[in-house]
Backbone as XML, in Angstrom:
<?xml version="1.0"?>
<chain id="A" units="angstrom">
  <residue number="1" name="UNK">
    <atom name="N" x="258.642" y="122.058" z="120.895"/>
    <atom name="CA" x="260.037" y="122.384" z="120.637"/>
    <atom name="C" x="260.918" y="121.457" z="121.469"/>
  </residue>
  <residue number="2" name="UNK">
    <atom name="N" x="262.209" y="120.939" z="121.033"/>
    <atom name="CA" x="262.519" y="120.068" z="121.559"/>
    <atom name="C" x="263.558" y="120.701" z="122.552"/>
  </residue>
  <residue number="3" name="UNK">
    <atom name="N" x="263.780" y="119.953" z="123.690"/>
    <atom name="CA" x="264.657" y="120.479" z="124.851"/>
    <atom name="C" x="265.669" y="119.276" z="125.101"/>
  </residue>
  <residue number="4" name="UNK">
    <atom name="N" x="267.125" y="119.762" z="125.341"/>
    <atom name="CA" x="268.110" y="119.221" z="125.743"/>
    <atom name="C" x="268.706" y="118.888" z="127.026"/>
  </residue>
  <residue number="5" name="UNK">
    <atom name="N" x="269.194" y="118.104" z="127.107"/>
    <atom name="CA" x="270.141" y="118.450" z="128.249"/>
    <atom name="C" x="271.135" y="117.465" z="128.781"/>
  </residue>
  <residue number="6" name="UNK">
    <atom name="N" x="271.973" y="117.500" z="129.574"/>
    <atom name="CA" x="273.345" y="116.706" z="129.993"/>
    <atom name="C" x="272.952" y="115.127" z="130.383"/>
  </residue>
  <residue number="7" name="UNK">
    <atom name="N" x="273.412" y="114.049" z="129.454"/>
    <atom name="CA" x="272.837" y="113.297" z="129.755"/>
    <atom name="C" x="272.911" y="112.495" z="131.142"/>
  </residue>
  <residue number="8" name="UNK">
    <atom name="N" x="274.345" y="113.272" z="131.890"/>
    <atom name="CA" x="274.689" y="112.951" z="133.368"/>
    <atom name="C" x="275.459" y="114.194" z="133.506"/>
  </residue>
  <residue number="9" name="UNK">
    <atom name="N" x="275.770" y="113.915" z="134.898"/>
    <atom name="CA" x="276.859" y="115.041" z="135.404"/>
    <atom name="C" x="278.234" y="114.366" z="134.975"/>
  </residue>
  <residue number="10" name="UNK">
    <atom name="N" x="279.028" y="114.299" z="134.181"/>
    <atom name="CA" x="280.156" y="114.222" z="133.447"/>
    <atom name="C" x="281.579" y="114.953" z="134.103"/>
  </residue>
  <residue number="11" name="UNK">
    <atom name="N" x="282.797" y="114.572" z="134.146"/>
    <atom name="CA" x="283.831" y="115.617" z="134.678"/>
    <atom name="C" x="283.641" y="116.355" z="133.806"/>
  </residue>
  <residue number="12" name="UNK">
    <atom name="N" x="284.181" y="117.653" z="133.758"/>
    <atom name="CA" x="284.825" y="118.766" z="132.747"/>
    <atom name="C" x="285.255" y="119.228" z="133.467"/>
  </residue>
  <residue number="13" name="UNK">
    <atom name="N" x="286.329" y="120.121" z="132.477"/>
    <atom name="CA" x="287.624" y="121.200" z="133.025"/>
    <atom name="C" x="287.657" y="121.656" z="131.854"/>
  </residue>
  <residue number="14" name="UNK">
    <atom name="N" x="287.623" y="123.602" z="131.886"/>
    <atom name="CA" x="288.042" y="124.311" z="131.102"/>
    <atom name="C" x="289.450" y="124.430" z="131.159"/>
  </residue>
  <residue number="15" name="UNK">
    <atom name="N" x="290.181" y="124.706" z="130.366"/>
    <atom name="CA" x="291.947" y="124.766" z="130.078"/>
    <atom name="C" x="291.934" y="125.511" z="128.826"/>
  </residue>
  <residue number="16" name="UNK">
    <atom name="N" x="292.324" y="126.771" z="128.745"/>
    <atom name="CA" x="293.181" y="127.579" z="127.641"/>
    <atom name="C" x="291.924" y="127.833" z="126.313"/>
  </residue>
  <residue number="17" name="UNK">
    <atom name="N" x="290.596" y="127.889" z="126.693"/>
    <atom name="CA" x="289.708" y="128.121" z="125.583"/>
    <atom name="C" x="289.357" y="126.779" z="124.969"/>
  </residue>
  <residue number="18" name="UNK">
    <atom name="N" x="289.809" y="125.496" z="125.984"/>
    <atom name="CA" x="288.782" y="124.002" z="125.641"/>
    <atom name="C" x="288.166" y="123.637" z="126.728"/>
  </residue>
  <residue number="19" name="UNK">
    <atom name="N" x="287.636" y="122.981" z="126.544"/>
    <atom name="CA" x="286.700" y="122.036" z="127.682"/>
    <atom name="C" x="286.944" y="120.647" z="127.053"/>
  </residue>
  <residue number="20" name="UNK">
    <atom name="N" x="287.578" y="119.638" z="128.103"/>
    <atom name="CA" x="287.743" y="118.443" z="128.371"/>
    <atom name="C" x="286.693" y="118.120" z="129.067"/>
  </residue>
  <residue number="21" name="UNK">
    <atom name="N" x="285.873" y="116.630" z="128.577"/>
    <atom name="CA" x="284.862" y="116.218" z="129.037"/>
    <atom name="C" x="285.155" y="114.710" z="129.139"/>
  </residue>
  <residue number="22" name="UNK">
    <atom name="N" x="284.885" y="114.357" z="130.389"/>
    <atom name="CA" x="284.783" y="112.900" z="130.762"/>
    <atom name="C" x="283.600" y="112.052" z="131.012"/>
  </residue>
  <residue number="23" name="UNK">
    <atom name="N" x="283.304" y="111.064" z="130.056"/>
    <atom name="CA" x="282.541" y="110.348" z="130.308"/>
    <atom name="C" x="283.058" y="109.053" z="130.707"/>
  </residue>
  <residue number="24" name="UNK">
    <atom name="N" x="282.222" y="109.445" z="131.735"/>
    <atom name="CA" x="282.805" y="107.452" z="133.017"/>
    <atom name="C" x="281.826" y="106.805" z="132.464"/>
  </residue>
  <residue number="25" name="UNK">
    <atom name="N" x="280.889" y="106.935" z="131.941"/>
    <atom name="CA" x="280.157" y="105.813" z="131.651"/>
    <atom name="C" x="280.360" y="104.902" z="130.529"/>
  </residue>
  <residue number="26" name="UNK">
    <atom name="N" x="281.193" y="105.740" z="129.670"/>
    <atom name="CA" x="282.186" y="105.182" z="128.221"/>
    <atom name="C" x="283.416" y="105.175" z="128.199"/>
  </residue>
  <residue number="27" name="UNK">
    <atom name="N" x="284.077" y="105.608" z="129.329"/>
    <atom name="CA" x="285.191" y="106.220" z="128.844"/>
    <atom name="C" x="285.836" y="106.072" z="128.035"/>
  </residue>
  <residue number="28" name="UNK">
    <atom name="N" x="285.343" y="107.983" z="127.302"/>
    <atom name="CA" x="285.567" y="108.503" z="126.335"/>
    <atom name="C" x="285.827" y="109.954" z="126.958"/>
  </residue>
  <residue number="29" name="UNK">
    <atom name="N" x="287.063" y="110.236" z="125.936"/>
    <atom name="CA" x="286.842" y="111.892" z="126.304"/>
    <atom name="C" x="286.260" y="113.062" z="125.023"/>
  </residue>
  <residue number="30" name="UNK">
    <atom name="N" x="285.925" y="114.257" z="125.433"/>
    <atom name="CA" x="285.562" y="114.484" z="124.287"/>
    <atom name="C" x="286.349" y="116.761" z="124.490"/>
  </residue>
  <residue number="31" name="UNK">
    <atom name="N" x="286.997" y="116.824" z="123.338"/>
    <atom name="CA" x="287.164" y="118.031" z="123.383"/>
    <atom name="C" x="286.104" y="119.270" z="123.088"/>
  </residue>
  <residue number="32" name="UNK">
    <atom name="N" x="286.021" y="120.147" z="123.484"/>
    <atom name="CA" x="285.204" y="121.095" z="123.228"/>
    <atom name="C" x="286.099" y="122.657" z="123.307"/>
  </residue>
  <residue number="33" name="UNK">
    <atom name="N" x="285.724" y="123.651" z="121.957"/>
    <atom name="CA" x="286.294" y="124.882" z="121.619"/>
    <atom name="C" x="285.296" y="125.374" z="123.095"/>
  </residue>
  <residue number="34" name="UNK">
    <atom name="N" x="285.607" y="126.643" z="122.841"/>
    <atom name="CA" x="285.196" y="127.561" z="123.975"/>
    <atom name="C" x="283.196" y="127.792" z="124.076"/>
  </residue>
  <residue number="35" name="UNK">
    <atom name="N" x="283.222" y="127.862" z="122.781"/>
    <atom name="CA" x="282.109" y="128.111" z="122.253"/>
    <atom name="C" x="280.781" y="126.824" z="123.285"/>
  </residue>
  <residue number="36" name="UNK">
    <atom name="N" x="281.586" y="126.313" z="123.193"/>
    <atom name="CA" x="280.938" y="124.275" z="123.115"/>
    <atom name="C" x="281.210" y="124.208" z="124.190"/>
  </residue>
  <residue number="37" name="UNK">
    <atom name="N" x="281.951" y="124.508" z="124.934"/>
    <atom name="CA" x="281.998" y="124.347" z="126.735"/>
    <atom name="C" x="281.193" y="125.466" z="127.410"/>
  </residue>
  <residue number="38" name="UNK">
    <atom name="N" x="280.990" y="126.232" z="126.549"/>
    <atom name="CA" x="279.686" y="127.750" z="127.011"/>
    <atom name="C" x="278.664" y="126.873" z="127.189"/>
  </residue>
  <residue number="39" name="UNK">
    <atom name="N" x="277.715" y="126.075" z="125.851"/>
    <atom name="CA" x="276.947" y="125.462" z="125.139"/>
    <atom name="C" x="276.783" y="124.216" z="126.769"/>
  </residue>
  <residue number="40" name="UNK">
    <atom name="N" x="278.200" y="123.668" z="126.566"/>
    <atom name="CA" x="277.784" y="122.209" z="127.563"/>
    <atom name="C" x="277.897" y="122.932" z="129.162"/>
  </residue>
  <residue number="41" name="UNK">
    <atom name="N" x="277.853" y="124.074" z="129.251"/>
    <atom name="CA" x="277.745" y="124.193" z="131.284"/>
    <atom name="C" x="276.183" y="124.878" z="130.917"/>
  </residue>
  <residue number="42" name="UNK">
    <atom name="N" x="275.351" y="125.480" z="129.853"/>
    <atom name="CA" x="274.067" y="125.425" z="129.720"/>
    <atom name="C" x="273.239" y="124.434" z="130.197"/>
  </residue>
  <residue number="43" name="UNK">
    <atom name="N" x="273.824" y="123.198" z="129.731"/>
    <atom name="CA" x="273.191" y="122.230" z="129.305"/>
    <atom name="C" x="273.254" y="121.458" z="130.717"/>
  </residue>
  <residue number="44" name="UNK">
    <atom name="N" x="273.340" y="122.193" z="131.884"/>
    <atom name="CA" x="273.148" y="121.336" z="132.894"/>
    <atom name="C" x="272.003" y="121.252" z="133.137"/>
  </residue>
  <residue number="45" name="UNK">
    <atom name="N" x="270.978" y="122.204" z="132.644"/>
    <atom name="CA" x="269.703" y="122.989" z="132.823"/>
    <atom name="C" x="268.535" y="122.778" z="131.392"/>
  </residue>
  <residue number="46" name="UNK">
    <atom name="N" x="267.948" y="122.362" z="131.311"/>
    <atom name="CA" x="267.155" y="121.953" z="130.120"/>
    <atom name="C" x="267.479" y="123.318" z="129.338"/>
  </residue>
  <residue number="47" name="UNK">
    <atom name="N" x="267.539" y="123.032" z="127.584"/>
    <atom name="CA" x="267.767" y="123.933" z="126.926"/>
    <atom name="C" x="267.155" y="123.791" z="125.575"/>
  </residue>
  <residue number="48" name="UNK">
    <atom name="N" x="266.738" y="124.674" z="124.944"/>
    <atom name="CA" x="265.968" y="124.684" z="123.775"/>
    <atom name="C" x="267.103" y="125.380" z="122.535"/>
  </residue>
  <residue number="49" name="UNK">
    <atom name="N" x="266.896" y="124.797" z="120.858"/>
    <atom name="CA" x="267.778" y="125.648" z="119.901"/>
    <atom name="C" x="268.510" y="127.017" z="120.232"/>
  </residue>
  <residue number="50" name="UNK">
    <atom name="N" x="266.554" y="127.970" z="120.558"/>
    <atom name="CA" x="266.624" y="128.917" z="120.482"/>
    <atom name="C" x="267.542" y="129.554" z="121.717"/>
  </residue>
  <residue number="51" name="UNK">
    <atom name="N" x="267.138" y="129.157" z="122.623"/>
    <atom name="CA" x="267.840" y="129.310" z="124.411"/>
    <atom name="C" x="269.092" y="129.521" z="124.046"/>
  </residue>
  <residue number="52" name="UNK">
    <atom name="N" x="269.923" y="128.354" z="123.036"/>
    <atom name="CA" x="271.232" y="128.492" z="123.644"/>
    <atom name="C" x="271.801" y="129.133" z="122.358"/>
  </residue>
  <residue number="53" name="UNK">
    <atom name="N" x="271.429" y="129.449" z="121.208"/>
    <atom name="CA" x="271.692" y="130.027" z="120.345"/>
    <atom name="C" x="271.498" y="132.107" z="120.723"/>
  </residue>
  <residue number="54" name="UNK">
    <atom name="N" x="270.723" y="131.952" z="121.485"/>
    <atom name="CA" x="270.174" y="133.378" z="122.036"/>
    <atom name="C" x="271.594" y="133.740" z="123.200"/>
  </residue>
  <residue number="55" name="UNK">
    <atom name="N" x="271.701" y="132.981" z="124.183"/>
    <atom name="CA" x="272.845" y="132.614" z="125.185"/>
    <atom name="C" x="274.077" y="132.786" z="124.453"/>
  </residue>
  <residue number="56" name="UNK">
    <atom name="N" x="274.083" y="132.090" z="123.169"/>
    <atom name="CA" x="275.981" y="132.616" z="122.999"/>
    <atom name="C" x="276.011" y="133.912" z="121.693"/>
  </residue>
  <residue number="57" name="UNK">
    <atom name="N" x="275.013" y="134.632" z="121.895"/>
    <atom name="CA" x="274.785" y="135.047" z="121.131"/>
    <atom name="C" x="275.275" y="136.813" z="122.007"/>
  </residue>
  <residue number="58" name="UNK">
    <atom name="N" x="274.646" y="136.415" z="122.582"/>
    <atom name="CA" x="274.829" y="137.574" z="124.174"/>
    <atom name="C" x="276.094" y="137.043" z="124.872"/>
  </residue>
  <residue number="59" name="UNK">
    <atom name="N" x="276.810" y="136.583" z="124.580"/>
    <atom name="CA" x="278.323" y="136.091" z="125.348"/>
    <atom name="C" x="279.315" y="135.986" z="124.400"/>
  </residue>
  <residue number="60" name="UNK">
    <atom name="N" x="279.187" y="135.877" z="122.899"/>
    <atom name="CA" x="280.185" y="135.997" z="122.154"/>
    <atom name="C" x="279.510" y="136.870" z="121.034"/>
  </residue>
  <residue number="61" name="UNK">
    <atom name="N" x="279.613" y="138.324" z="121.552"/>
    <atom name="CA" x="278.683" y="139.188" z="120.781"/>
    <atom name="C" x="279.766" y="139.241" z="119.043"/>
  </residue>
  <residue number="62" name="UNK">
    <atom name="N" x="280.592" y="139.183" z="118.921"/>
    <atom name="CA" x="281.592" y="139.087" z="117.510"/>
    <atom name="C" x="281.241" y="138.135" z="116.818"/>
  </residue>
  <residue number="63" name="UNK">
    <atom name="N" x="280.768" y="137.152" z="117.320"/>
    <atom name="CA" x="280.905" y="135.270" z="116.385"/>
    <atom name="C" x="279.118" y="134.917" z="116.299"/>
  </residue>
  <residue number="64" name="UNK">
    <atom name="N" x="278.999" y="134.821" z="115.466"/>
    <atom name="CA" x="277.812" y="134.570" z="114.558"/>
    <atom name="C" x="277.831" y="133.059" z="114.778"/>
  </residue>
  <residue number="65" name="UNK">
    <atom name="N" x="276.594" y="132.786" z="115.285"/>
    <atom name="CA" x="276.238" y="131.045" z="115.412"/>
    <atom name="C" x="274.865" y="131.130" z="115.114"/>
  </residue>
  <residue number="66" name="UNK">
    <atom name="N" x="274.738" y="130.352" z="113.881"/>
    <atom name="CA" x="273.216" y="129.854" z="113.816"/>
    <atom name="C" x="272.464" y="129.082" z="114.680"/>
  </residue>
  <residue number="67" name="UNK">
    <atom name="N" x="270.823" y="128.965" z="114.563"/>
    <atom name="CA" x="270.799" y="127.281" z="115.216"/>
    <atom name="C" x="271.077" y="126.168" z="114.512"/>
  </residue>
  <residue number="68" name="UNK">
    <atom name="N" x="271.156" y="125.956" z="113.229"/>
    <atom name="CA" x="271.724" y="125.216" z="112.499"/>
    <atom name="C" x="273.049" y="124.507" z="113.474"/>
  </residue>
  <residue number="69" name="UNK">
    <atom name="N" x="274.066" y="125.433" z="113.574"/>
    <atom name="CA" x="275.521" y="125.064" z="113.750"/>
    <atom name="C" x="274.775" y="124.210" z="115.103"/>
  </residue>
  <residue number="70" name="UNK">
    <atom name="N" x="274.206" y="125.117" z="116.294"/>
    <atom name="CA" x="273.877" y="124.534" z="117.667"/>
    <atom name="C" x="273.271" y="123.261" z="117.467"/>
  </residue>
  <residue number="71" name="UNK">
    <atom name="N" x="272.094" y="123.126" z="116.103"/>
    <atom name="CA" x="271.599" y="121.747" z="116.246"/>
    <atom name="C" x="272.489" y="120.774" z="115.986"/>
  </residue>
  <residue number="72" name="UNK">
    <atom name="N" x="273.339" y="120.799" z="115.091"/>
    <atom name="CA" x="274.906" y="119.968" z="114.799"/>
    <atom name="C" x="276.107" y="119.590" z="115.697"/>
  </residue>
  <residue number="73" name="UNK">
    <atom name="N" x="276.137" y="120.880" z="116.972"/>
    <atom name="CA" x="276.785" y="120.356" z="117.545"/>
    <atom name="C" x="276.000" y="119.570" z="119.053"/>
  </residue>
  <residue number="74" name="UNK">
    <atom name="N" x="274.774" y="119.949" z="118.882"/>
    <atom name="CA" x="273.852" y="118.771" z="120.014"/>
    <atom name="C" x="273.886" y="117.577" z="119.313"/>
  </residue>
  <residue number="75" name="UNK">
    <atom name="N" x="273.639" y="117.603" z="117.887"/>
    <atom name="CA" x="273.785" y="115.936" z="117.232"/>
    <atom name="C" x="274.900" y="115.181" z="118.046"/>
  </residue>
  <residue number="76" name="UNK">
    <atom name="N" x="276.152" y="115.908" z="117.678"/>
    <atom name="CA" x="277.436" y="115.006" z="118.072"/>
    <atom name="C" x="277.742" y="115.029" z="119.416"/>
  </residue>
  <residue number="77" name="UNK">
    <atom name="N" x="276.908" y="115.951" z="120.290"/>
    <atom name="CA" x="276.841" y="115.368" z="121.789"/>
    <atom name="C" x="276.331" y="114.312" z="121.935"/>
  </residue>
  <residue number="78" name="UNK">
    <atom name="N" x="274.922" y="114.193" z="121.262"/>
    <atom name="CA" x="274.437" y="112.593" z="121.211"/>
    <atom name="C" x="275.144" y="111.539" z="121.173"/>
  </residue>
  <residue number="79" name="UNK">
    <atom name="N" x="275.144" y="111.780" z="119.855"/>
    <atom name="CA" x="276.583" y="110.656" z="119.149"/>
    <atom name="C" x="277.756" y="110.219" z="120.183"/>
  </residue>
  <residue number="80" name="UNK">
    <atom name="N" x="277.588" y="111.368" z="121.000"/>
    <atom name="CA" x="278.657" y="110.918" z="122.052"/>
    <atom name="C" x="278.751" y="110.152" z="123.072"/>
  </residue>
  <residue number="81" name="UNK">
    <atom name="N" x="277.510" y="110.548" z="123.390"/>
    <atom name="CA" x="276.103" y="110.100" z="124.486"/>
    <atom name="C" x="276.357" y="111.036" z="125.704"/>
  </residue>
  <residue number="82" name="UNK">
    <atom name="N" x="276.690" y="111.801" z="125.466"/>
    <atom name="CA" x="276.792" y="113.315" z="126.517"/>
    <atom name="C" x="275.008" y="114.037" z="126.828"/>
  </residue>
  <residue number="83" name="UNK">
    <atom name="N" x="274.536" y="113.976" z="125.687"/>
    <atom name="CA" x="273.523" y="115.090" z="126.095"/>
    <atom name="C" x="272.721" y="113.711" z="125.297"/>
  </residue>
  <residue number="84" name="UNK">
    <atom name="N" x="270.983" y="114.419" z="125.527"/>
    <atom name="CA" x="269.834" y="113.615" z="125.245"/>
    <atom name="C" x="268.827" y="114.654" z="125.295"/>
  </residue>
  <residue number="85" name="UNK">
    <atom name="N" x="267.675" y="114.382" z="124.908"/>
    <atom name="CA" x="266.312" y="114.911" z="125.092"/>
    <atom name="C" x="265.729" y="115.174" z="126.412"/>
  </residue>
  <residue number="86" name="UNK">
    <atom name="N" x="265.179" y="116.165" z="126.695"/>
    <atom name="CA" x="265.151" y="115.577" z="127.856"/>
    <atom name="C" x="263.345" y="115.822" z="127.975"/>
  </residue>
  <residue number="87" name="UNK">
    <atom name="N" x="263.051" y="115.106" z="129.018"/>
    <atom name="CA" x="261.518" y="114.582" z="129.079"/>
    <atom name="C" x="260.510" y="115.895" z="129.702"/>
  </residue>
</chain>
C-alpha cells in the first residue's frame, strides 16, 4: 500500500478555514480548503489512502470524503511537489 508524505517541511499558516503553503524550494504558493490543511499537517507523518481518509472522517464527521477524492488531492500535491512517496 502506498504511503505519503511532506515532501519537506514547507511554511503554512491556517487563516479563516485555508491553509497557505509555501514552497521555498519553488516558490510557489499553494491554497488549501480546511479539509486539505487537516490532510497536509497529517502528512508530516507517513500516511496511507486509508489513514487519512479514516482521519477526516473522524474530524469532519458531516462531510463525506472518499479515498478517491484523497487520492486526487495527493495527485495535485505532487504536481505541486509538496508531498511524495515516501520510502
Amino acid at each position: 500500500m502506498a504511503r505519503y508524505v511532506q515532501k519537506s517541511s514547507y511554511e503554512s499558516t491556517h487563516l479563516d478555514n485555508e491553509w497557505i503553503i509555501l514552497n521555498t524550494d519553488d516558490y510557489t504558493v499553494t491554497k488549501l480548503n480546511d479539509i486539505g490543511g487537516f490532510c497536509w499537517s497529517l502528512l508530516e507523518a507517513e500516511q496511507t489512502l486509508e489513514s487519512l481518509t479514516q482521519a477526516v472522517g473522524r474530524e469532519y464527521l458531516e462531510t463525506k470524503v472518499s479515498e478517491r477524492e484523497i487520492e486526487e488531492f495527493l495527485s495535485q500535491l505532487m504536481e505541486c511537489g509538496l508531498v511524495k512517496y515516501a520510502v
